[in-house]
N, C-alpha and C positions, 0 to 999 in steps of 0.2 A: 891342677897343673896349669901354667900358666896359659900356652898354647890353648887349651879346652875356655879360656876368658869372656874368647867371644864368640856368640850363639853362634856367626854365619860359617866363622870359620872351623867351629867343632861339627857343626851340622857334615860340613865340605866332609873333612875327618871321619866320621863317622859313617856314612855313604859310602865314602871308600872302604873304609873296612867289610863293609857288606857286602858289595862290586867282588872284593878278592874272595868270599867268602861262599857267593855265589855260581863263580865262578870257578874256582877250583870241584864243586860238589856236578856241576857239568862235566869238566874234565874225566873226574873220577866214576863216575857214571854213564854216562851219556856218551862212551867209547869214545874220548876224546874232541866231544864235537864242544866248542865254548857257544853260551846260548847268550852273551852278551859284546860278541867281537865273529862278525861273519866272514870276514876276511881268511880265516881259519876253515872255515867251513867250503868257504869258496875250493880254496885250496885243495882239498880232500876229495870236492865234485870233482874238480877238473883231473887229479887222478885217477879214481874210479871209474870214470868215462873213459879216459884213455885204456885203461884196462880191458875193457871189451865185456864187462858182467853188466849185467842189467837185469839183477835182484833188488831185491830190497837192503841191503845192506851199501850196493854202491849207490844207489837214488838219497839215501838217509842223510844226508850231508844237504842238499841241494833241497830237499823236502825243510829242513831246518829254516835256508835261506827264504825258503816259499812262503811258508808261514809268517816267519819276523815281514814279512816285505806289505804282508794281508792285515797283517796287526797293525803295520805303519801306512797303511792306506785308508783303513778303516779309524784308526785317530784322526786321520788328516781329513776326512771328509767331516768328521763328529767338527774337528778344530774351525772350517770353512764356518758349518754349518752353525754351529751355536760360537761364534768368538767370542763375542762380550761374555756371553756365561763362563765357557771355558779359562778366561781368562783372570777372572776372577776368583775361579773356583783353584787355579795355582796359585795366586797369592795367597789363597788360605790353604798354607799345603797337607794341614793335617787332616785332611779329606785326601789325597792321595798317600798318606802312612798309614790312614788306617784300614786303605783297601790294599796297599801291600801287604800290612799285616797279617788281614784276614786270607788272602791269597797263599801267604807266606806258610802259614800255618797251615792252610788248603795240603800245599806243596808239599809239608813235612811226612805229613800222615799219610797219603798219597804214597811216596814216594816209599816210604818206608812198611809200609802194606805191599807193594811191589816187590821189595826188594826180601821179605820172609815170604814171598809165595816165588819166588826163583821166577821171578817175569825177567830177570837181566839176567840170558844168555854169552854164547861170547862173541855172537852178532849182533846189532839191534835189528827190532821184531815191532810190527807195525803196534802190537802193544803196548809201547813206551810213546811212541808219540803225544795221549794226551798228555802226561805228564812234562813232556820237553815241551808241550805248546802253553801249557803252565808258568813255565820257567820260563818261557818267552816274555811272554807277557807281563811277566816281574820286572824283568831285567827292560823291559821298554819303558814301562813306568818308574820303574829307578834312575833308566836315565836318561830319558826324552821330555819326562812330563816333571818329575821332583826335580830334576837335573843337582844342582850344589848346595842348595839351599840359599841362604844370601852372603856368601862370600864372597869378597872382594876380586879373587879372580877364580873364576870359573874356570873346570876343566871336565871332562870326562869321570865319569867315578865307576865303573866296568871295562870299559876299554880304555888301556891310561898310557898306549904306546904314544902320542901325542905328549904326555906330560912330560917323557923321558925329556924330548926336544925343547919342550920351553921351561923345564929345568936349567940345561943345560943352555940355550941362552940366556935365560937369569943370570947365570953364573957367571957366564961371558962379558954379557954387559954391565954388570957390577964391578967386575977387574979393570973394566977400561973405562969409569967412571973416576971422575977428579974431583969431582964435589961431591962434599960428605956426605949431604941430605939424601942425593939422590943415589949411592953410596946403599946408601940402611936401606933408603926405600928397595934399589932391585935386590939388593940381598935379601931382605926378607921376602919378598916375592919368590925369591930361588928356595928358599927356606920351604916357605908353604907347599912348593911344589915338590919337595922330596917327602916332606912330611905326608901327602894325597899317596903316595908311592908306597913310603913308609909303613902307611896303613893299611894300603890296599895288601900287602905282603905279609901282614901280621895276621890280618882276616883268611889269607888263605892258607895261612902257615898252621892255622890253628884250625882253626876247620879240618883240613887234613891229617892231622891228629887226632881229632876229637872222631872224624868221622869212620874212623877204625873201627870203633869201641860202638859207636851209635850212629851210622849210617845217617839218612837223612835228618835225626836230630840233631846232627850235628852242628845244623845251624840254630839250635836256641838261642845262640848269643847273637845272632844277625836280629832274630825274632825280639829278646830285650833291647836293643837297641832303638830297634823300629818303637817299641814301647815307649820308649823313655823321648823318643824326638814328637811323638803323638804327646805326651804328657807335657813338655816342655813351649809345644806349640800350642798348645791350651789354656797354660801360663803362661803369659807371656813377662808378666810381673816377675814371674821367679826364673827369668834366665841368668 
């Protein structure tokens, strides 16, 4: 297809399909909590607080936030500390696919061992927590560290409520454009940008189908993908 042409922006594509993919199997799982959009999560605490409980089920929201924030403190100090290396070691990014991979796979079996020994109640239970700090961790390096790959415009590829908006001014500014050139150009920019959406909704759309049938396998297809961008970043000849 022709859209899949160029590496940066099949990589973009791609990414996002795993963001939706990942994120819906939190949803479905993880009693609604998303482990790649804390804004959600926030939300949930500041209910449960109001509420007046303070078990383990109303803290479980705000414990998600705690961790992601330990994850992104704990990079940031590694990022301070070693830059040059760090920085080098993202240009070569199939060094962080193939520890998502390895993670990914972690997280399947994990996850799915959990889930035939009834660890998921119809509360969560400080039991599940490694696993959500698993999925944390994925989803940080999905999309803090790998971020888009080399696509020309970056966006989000787990949390894509941003892309809705600079969609939708693509769109805008391409209508109130009077030259051609620049015409094609923001339109396809609007393009790319539905297309990241596109994917991301196809990723979750099918996951949650899939994960009917086969619970946490349900992400094999997030899993081949990860393969195949490890494989394609190692050729670089055969993009």
């Amino acid at each position: 297809m022709r859209i899949y042409r160029d590496s940066g922006f099949r990589t973009h594509y791609l990414l996002s399909f795993i963001g939706g993919s990942m994120e819906i199997i939190s949803f479905a799982y993880f009693y609604k909590a998303l482990i790649g959009f804390m804004t959600s999560n926030m939300l949930f605490s500041v209910a449960f607080l109001y509420d007046g409980k303070y078990d383990f089920p109303s803290i479980y929201h705000a414990l998600i936030i705690l961790i992601w924030v330990v994850i992104a403190t704990i990079y940031q100090f590694i990022a301070i500390k070693y830059k040059t290396a760090l920085t080098r070691l993202q240009e070569e990014k199939s060094i962080f696919y193939i520890l998502n991979f390895a993670l990914l796979m972690i997280f399947m079996f994990y996850g799915h061992c959990e889930w035939v020994n009834h660890i998921f109640g119809d509360k969560p239970t400080p039991a599940i927590l490694p696993l959500v700090s698993l999925g944390l961790l994925i989803m940080f390096i999905h999309n803090f560290v790998i971020k888009t790959g080399r696509s020309k415009y970056p966006t989000n590829t787990a949390a894509v409520t941003s892309t809705y908006i600079m969609m939708a001014t693509a769109f805008a500014n391409a209508f109130e454009e009077h030259d051609k050139r620049n015409f094609v150009m923001k339109s396809q920019q609007a393009k790319h940008y539905f297309l990241v959406l596109f994917h991301y909704f196809i990723g979750a759309s099918v996951t949650y189908l899939l994960q009917k049938y086969m619970d946490f396998f349900s992400l094999i297809l997030s899993l081949m993908i990860l393969g195949g961008l490890i494989y394609t970043e190692r050729h670089p000849t055969e993009r």
